[in-house]
PDB file with one MODEL, atoms N, CA, C and O in Angstrom:
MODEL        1
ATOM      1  N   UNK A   1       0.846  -1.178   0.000  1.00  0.00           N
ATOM      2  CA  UNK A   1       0.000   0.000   0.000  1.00  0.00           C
ATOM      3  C   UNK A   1       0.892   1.241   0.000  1.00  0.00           C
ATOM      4  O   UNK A   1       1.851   1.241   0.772  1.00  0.00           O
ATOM      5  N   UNK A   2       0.683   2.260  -0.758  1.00  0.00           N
ATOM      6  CA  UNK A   2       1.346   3.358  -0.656  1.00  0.00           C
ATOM      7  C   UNK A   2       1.330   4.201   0.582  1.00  0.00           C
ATOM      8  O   UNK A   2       0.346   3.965   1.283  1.00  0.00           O
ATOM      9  N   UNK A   3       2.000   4.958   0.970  1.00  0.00           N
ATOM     10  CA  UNK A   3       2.060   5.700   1.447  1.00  0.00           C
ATOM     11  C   UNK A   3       1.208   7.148   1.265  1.00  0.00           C
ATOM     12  O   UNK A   3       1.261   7.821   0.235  1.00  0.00           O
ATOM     13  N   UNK A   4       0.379   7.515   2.511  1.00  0.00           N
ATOM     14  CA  UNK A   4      -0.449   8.649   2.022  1.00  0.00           C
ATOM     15  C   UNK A   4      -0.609   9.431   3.607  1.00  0.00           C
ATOM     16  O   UNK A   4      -0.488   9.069   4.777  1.00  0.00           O
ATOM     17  N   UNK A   5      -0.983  10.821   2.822  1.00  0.00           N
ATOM     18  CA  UNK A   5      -0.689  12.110   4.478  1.00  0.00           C
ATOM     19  C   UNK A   5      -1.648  12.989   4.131  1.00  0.00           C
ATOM     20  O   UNK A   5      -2.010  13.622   3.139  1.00  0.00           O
ATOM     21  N   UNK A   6      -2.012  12.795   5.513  1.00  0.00           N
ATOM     22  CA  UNK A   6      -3.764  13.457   5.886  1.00  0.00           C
ATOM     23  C   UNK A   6      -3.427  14.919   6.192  1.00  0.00           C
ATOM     24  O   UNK A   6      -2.577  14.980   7.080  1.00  0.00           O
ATOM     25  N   UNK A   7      -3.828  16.141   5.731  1.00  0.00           N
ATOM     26  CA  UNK A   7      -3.888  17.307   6.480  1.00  0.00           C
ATOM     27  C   UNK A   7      -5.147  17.805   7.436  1.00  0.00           C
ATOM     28  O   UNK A   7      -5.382  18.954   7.811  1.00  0.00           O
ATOM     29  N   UNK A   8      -5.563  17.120   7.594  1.00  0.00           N
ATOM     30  CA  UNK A   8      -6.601  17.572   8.355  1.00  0.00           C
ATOM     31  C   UNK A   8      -7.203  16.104   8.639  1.00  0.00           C
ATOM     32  O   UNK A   8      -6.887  15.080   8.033  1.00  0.00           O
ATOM     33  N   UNK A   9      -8.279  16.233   9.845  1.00  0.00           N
ATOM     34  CA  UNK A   9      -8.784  14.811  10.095  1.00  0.00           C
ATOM     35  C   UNK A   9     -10.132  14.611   9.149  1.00  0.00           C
ATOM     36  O   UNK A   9     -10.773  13.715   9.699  1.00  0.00           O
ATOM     37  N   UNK A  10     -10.615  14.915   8.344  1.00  0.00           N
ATOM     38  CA  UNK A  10     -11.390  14.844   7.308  1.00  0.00           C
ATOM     39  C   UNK A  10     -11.085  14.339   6.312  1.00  0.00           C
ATOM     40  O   UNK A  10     -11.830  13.606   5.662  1.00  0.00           O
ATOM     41  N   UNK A  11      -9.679  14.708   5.944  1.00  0.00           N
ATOM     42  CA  UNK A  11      -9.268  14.077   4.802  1.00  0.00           C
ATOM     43  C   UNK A  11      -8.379  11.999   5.016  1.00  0.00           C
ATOM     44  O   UNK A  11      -8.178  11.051   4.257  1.00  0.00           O
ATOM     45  N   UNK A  12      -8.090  12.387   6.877  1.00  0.00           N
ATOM     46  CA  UNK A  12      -7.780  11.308   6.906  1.00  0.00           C
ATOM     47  C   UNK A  12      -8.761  10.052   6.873  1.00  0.00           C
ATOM     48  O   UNK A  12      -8.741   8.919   6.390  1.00  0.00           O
ATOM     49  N   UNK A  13      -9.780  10.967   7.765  1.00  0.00           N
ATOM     50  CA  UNK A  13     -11.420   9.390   7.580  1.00  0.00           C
ATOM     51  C   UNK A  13     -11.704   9.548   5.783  1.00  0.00           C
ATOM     52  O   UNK A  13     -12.288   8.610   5.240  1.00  0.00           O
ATOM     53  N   UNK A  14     -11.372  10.465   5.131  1.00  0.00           N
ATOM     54  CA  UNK A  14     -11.610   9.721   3.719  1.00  0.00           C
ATOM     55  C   UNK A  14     -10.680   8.966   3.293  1.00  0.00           C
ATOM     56  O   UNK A  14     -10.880   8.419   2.208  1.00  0.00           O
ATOM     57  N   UNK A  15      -9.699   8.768   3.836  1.00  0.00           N
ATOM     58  CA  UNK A  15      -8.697   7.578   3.278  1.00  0.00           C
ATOM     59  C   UNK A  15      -8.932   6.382   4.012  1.00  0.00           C
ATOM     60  O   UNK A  15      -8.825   5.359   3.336  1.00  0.00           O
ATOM     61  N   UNK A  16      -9.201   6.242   5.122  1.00  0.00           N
ATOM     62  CA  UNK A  16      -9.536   5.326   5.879  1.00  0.00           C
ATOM     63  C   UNK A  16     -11.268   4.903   5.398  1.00  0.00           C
ATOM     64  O   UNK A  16     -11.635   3.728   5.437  1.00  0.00           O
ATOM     65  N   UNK A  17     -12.154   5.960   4.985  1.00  0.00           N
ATOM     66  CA  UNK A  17     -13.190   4.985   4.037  1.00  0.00           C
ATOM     67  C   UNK A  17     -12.336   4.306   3.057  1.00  0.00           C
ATOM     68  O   UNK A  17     -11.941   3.164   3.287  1.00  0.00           O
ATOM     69  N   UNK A  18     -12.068   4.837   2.135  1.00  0.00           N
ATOM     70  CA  UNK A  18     -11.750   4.750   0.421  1.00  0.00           C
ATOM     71  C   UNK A  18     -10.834   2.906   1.142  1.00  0.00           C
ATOM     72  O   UNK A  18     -10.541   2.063   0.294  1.00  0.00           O
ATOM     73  N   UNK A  19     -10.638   2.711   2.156  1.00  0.00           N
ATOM     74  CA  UNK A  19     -10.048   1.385   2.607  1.00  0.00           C
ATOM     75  C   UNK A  19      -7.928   1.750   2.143  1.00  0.00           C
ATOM     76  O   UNK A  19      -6.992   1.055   1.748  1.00  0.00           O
ATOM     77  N   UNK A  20      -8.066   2.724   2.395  1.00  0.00           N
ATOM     78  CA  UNK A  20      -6.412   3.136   2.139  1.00  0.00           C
ATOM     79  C   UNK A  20      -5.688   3.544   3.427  1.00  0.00           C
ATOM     80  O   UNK A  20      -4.614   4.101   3.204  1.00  0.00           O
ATOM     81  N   UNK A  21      -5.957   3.427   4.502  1.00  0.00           N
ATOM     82  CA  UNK A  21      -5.460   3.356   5.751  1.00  0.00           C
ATOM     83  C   UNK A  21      -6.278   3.146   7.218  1.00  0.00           C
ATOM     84  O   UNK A  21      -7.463   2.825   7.124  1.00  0.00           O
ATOM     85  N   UNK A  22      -5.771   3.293   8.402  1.00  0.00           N
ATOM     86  CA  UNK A  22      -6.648   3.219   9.557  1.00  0.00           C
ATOM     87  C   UNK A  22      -6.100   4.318  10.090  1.00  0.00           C
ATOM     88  O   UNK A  22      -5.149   4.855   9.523  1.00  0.00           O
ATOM     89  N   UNK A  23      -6.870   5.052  11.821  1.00  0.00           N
ATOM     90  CA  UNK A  23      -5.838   6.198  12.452  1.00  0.00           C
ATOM     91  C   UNK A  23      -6.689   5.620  13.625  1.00  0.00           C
ATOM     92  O   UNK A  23      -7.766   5.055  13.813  1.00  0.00           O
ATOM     93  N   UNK A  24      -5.378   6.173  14.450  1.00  0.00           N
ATOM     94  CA  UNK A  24      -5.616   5.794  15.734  1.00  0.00           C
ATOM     95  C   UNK A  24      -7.318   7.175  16.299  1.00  0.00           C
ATOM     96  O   UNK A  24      -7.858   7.561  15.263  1.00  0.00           O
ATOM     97  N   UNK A  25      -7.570   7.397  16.773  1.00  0.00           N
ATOM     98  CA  UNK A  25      -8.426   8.989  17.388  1.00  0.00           C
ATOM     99  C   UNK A  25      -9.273   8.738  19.047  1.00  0.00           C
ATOM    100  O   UNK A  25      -9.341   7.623  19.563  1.00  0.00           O
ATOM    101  N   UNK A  26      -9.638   9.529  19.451  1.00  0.00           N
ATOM    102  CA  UNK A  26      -9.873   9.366  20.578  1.00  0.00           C
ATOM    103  C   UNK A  26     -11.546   9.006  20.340  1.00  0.00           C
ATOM    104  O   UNK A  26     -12.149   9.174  19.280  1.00  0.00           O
ATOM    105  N   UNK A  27     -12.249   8.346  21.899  1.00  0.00           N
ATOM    106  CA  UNK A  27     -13.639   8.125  21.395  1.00  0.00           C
ATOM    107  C   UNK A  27     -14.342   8.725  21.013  1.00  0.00           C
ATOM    108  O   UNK A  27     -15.329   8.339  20.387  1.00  0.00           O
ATOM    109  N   UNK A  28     -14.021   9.986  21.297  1.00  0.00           N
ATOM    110  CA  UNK A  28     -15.270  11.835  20.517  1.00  0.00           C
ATOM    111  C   UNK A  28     -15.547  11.496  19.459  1.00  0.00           C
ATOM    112  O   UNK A  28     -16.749  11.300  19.274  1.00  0.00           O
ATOM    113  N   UNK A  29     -14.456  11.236  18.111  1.00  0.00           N
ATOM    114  CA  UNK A  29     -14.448  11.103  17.232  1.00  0.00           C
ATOM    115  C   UNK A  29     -15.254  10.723  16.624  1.00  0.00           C
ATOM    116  O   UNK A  29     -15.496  11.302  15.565  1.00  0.00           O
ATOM    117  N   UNK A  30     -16.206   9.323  17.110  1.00  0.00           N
ATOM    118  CA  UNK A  30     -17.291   8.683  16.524  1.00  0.00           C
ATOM    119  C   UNK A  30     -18.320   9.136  16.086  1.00  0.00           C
ATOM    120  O   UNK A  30     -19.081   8.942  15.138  1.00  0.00           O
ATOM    121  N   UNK A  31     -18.136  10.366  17.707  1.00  0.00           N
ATOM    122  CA  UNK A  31     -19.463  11.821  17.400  1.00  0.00           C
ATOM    123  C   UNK A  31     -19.577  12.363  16.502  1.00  0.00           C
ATOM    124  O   UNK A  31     -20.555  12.321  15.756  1.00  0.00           O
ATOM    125  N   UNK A  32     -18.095  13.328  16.300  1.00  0.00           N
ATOM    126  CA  UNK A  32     -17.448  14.165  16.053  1.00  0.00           C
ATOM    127  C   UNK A  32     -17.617  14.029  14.142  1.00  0.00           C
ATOM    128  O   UNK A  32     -17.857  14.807  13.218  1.00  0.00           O
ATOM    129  N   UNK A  33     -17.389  12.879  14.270  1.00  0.00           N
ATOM    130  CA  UNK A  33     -16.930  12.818  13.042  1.00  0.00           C
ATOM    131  C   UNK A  33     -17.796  11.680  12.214  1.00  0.00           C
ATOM    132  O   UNK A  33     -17.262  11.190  11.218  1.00  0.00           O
ATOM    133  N   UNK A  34     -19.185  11.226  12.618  1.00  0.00           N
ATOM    134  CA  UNK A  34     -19.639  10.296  11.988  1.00  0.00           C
ATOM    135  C   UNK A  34     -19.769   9.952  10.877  1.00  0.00           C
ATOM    136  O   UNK A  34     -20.342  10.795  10.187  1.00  0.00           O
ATOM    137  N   UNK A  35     -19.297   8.470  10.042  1.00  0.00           N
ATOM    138  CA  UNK A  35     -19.274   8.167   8.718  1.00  0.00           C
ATOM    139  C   UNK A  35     -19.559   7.142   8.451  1.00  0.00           C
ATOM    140  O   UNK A  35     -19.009   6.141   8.910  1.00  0.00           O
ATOM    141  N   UNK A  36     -20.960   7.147   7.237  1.00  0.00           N
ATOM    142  CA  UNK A  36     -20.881   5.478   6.516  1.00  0.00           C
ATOM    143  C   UNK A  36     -19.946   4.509   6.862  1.00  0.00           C
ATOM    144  O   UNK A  36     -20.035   3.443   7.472  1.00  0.00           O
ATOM    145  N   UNK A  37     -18.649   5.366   6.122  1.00  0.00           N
ATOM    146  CA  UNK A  37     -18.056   4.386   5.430  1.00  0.00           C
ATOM    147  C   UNK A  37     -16.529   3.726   6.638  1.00  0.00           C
ATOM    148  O   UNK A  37     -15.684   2.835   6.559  1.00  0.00           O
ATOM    149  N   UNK A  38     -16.857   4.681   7.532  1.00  0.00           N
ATOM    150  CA  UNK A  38     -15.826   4.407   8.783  1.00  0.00           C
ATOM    151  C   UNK A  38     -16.482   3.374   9.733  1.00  0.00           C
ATOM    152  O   UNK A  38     -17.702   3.491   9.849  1.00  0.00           O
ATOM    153  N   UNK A  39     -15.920   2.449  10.387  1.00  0.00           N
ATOM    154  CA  UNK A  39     -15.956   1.929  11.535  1.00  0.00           C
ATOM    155  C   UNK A  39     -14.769   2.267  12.746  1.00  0.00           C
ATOM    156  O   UNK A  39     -13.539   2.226  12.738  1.00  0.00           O
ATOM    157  N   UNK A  40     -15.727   2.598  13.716  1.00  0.00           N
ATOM    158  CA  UNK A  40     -15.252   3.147  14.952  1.00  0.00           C
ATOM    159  C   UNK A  40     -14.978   1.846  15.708  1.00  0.00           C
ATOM    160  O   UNK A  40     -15.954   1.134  15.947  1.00  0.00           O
ATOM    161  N   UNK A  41     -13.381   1.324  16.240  1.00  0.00           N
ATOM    162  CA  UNK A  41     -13.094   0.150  16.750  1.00  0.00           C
ATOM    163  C   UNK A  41     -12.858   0.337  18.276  1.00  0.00           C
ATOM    164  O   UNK A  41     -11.641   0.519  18.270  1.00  0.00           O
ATOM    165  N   UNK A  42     -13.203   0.402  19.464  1.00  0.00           N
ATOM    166  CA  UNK A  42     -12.836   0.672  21.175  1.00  0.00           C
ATOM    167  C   UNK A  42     -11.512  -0.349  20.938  1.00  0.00           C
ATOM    168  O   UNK A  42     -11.560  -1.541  20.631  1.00  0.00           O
ATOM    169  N   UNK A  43     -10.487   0.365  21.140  1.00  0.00           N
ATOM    170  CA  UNK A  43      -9.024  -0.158  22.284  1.00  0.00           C
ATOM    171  C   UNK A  43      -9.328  -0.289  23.571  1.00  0.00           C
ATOM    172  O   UNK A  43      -9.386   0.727  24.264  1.00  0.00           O
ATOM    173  N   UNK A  44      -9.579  -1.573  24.135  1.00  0.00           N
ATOM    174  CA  UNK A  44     -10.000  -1.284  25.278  1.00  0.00           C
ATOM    175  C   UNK A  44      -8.496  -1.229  26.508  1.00  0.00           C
ATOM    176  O   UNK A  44      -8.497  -0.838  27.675  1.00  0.00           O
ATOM    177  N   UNK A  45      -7.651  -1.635  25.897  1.00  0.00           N
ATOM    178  CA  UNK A  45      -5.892  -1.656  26.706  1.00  0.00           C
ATOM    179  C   UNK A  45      -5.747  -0.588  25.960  1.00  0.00           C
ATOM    180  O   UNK A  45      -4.971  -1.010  25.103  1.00  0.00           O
ATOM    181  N   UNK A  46      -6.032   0.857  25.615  1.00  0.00           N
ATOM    182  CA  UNK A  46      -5.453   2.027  25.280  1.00  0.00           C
ATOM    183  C   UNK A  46      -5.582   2.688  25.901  1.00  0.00           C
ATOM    184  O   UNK A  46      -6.712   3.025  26.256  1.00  0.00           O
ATOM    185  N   UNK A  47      -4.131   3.401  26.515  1.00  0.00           N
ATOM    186  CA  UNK A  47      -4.400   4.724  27.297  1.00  0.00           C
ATOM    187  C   UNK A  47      -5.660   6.052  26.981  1.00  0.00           C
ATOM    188  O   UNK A  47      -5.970   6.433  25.853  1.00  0.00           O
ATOM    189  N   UNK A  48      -6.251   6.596  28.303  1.00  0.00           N
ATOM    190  CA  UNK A  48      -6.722   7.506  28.245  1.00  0.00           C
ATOM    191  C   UNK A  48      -6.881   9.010  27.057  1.00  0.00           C
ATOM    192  O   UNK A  48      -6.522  10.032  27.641  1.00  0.00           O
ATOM    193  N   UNK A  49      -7.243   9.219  25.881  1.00  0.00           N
ATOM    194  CA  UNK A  49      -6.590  10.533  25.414  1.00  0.00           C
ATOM    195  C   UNK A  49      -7.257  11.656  26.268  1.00  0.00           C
ATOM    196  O   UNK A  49      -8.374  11.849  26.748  1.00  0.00           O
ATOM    197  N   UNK A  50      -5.623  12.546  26.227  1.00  0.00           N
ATOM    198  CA  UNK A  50      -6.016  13.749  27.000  1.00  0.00           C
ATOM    199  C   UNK A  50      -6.263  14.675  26.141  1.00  0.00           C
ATOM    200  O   UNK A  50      -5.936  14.393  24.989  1.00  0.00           O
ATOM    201  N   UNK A  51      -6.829  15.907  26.346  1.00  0.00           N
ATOM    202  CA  UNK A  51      -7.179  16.849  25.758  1.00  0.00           C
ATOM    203  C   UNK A  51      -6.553  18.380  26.353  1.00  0.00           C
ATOM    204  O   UNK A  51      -6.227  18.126  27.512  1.00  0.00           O
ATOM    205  N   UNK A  52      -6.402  19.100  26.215  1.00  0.00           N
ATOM    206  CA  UNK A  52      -6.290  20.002  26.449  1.00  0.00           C
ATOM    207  C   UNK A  52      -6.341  21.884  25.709  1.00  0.00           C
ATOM    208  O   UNK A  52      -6.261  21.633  24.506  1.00  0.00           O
ATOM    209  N   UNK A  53      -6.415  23.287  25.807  1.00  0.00           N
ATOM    210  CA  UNK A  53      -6.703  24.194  25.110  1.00  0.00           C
ATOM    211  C   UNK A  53      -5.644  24.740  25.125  1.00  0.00           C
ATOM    212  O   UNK A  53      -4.952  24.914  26.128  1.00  0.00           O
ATOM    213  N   UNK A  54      -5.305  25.189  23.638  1.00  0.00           N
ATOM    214  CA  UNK A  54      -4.161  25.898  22.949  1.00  0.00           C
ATOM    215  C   UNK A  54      -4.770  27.269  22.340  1.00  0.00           C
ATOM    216  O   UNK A  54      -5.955  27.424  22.043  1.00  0.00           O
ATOM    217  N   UNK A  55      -3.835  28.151  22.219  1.00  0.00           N
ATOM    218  CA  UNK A  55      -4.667  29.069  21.345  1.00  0.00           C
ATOM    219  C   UNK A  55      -2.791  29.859  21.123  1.00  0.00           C
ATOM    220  O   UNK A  55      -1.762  29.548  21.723  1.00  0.00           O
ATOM    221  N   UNK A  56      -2.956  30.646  20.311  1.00  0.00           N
ATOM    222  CA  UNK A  56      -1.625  31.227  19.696  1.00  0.00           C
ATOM    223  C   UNK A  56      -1.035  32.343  21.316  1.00  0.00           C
ATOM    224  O   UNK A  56      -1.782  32.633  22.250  1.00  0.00           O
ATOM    225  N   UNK A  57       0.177  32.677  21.212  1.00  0.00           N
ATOM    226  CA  UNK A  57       0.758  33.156  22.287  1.00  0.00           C
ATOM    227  C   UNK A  57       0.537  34.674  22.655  1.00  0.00           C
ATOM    228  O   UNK A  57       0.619  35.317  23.702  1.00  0.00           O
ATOM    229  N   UNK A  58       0.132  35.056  20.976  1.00  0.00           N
ATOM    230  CA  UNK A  58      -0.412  36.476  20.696  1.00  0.00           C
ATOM    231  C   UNK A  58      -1.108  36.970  20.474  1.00  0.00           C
ATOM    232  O   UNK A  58      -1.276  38.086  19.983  1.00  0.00           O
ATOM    233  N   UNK A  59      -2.020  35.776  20.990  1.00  0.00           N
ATOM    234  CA  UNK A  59      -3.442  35.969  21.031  1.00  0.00           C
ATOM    235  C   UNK A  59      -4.359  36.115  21.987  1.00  0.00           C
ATOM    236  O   UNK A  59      -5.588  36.176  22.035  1.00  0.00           O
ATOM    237  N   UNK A  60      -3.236  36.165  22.929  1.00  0.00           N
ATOM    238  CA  UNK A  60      -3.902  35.858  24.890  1.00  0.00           C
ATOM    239  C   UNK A  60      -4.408  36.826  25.155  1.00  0.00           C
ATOM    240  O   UNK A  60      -3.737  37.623  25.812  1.00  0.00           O
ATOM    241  N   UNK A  61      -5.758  37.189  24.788  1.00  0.00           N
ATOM    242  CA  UNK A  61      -6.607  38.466  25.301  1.00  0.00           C
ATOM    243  C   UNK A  61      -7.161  37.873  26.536  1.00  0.00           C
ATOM    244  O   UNK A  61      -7.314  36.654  26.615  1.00  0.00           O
ATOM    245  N   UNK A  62      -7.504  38.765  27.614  1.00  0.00           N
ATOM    246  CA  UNK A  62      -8.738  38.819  28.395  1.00  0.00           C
ATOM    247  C   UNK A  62      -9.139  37.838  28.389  1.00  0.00           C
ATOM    248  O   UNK A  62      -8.746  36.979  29.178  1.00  0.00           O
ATOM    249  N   UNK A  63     -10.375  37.560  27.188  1.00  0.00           N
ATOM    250  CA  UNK A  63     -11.219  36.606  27.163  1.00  0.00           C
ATOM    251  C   UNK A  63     -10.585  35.288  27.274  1.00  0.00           C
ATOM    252  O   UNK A  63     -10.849  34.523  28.202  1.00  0.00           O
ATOM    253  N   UNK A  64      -9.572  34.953  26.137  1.00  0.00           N
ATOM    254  CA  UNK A  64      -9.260  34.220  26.565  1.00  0.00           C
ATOM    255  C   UNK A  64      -8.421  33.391  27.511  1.00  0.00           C
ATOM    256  O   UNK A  64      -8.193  32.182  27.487  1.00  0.00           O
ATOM    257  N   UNK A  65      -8.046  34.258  28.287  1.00  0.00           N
ATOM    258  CA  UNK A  65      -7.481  33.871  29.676  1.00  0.00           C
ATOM    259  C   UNK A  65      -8.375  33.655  30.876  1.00  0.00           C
ATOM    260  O   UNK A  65      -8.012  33.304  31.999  1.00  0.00           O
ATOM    261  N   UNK A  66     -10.207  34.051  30.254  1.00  0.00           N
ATOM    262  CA  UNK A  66     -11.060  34.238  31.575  1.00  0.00           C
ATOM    263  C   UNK A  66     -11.616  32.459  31.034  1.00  0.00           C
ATOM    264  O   UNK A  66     -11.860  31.440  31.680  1.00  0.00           O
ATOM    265  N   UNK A  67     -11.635  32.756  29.710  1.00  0.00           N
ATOM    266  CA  UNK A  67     -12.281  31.121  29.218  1.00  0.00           C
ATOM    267  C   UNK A  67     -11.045  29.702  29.705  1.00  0.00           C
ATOM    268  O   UNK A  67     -11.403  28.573  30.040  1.00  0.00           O
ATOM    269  N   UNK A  68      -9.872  30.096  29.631  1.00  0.00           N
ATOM    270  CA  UNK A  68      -9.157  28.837  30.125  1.00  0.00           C
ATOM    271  C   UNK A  68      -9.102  28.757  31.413  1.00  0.00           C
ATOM    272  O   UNK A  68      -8.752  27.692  31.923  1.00  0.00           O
ATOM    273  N   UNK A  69      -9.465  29.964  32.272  1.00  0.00           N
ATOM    274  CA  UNK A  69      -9.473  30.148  33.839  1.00  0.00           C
ATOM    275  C   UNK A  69     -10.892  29.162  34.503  1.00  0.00           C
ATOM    276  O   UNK A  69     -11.041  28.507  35.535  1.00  0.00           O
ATOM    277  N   UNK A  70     -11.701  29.441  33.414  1.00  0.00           N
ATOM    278  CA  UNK A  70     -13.159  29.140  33.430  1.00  0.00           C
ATOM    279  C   UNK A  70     -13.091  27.222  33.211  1.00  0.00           C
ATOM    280  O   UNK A  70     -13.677  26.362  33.869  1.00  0.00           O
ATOM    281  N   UNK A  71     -12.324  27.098  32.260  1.00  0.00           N
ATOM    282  CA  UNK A  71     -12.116  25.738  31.946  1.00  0.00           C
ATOM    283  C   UNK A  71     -11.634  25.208  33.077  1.00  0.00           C
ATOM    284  O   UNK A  71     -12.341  24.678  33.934  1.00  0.00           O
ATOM    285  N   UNK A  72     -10.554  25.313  33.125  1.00  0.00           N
ATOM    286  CA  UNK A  72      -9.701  25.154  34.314  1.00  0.00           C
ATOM    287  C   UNK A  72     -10.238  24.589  35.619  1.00  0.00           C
ATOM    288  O   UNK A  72      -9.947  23.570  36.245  1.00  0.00           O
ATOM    289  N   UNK A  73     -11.382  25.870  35.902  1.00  0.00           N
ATOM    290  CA  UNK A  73     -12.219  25.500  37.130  1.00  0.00           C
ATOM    291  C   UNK A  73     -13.098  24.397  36.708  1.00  0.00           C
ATOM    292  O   UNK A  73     -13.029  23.329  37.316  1.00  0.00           O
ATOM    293  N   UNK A  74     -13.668  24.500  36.025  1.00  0.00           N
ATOM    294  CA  UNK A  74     -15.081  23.129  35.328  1.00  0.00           C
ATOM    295  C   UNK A  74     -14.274  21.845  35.780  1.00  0.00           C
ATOM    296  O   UNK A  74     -14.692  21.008  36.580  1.00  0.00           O
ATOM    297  N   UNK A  75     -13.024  21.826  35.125  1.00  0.00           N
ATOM    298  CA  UNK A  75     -12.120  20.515  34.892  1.00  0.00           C
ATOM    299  C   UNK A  75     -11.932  19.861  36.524  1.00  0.00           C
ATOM    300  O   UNK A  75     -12.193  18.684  36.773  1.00  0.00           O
ATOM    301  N   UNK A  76     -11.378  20.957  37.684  1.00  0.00           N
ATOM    302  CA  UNK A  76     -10.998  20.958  38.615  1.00  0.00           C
ATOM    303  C   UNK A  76     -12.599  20.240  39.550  1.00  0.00           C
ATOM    304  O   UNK A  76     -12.523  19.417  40.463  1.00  0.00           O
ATOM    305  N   UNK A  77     -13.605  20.691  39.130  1.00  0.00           N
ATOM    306  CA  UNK A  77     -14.469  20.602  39.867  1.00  0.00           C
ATOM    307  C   UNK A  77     -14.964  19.240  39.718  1.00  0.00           C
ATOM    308  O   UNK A  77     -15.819  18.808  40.491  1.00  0.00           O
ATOM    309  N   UNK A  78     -14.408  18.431  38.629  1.00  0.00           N
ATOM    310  CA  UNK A  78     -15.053  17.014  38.301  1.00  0.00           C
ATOM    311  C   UNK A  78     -14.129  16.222  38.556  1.00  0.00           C
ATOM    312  O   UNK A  78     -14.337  15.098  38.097  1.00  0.00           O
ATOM    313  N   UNK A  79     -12.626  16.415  39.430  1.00  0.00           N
ATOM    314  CA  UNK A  79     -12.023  15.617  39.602  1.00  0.00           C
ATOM    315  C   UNK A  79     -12.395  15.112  40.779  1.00  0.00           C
ATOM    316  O   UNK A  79     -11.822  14.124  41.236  1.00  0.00           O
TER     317      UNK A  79
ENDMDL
END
């Protein structure tokens, strides 16, 4: 099988329909991303995926320092 490179995760579940590769993804995905032509497989011996929020360094307004503060707390409160 050749070799082939996804730029985005859209283009990778169309290679993984078209039957031209598999990708690992976390369980959201199934949501996230529902498809005919994909089957969603549970690892059940696979680590946890973590998640976490990025945003550019020069972009750190206000808001978004009140929204990751905000996250932050949500996250904290369900541990």
């Amino acid at each position: 099988m050749d070799k082939v490179t996804a730029a985005t995760a859209h283009e990778a579940l169309t290679f993984v329909g078209a039957g031209r590769g598999a990708v690992e993804v976390g369980a959201s995905a199934r949501r996230y991303y529902a498809r005919p032509d994909v089957a969603y497989v549970h690892v059940h011996d696979a680590p946890p995926v973590e998640w976490a929020l990025v945003w550019r360094a020069d972009a750190a307004t206000a808001r978004v320092r009140a929204f990751a503060e905000a996250a932050a707390d949500l996250v904290a409160e369900h541990r």
